[in-house]
C-alpha positions in Angstrom: 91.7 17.3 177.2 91.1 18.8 180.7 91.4 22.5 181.8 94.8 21.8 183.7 96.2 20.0 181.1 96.2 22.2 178.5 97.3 25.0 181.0 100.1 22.9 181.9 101.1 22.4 178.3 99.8 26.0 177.5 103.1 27.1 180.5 105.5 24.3 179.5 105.2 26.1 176.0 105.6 29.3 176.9 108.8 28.2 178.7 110.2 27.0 175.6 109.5 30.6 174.0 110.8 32.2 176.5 114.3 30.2 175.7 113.8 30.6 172.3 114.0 34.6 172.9 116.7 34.0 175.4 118.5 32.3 172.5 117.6 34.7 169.5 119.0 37.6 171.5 122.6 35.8 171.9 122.3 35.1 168.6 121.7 39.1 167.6 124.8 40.2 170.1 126.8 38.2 168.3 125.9 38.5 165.0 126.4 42.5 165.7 129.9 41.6 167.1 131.3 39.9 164.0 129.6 42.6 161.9 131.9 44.9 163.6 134.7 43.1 163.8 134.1 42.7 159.4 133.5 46.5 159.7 137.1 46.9 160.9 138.7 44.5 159.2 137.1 46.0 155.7 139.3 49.4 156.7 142.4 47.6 157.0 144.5 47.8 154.0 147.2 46.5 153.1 149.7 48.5 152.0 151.9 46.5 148.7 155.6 47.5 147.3 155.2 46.7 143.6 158.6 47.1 142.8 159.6 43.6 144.8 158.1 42.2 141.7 160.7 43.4 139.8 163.7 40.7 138.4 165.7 43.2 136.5 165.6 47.6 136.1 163.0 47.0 133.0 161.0 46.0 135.5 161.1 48.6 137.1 160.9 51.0 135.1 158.0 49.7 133.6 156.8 49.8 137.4 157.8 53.3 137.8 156.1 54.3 134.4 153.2 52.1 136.1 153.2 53.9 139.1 153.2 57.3 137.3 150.6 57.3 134.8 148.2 54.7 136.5 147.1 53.2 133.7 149.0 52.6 130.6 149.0 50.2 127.8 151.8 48.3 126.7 152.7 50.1 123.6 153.3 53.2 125.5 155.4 51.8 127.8 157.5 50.0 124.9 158.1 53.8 123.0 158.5 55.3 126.2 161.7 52.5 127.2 162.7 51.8 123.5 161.6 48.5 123.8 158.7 46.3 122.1 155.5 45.7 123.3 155.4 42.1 123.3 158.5 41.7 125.7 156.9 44.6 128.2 153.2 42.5 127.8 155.2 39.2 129.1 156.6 41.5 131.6 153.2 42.4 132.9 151.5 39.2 132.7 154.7 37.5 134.8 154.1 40.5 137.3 150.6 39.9 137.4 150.7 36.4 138.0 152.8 36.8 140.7 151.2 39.5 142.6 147.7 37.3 142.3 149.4 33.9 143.6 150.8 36.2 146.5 147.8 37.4 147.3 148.6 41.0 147.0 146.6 41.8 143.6 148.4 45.3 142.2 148.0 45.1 138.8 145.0 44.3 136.5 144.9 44.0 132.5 141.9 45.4 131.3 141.4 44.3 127.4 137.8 45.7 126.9 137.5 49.8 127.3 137.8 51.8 130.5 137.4 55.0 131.6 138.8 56.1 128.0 141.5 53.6 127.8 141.2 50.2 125.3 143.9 47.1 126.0 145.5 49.2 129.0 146.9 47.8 132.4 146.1 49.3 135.6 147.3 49.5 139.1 145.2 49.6 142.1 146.3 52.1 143.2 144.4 51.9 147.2 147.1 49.4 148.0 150.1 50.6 146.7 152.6 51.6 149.0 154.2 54.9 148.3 
């Protein structure tokens, strides 16, 4: 290959790096533009009203006991309304299911030990509306 050749293909290919870096750096503005956009969006929450899940006032008392103690379990709600624990557990697992298949996730069943507390429910509360 002759001298002018190669600097001709040497020049043609720097061309194409230069583009390349042209490219790259729209690429970098934009990924830092979505990331904060995401950054913003993360610090938007969304505030939920448990108590539209309730059908009946068990439901929301056992919301209300919910709401008060933060985490509970089912047997304490039951001797604290004079109830059993079975027909409050239903009552949290309907509640539960509906909140996730709205998409506004309040209350979680937690059946292994947390923070001191074994077979307890809990409400997140970052998203409650109070």
């Amino acid at each position: 290959m002759k001298r002018g050749a190669a600097s001709a293909k040497i020049k043609k290919l720097a061309g194409k790096i230069r583009n390349c870096e042209v490219r790259l750096k729209r690429v970098e503005v934009t990924v830092d533009r979505i990331a904060k956009v995401l950054e913003l969006a993360s610090e938007i929450v969304v505030k939920i009203d448990p108590l539209k899940y309730a059908q009946d006032d068990l439901d929301r008392e056992i919301i209300k006991l919910l709401l008060t103690n933060k985490v509970i379990t089912s047997t304490q709600i039951a001797e604290k309304l004079g109830t059993n624990r079975h027909k409050i557990g239903k009552r949290l697992q309907r509640m539960e299911k509906a909140s996730e298949e709205a998409g506004e996730k309040w209350l979680k069943f937690e059946p292994k030990e947390k923070e001191g507390h074994y077979r307890a429910w809990w409400i997140l509360p970052d998203i409650i509306k109070t």
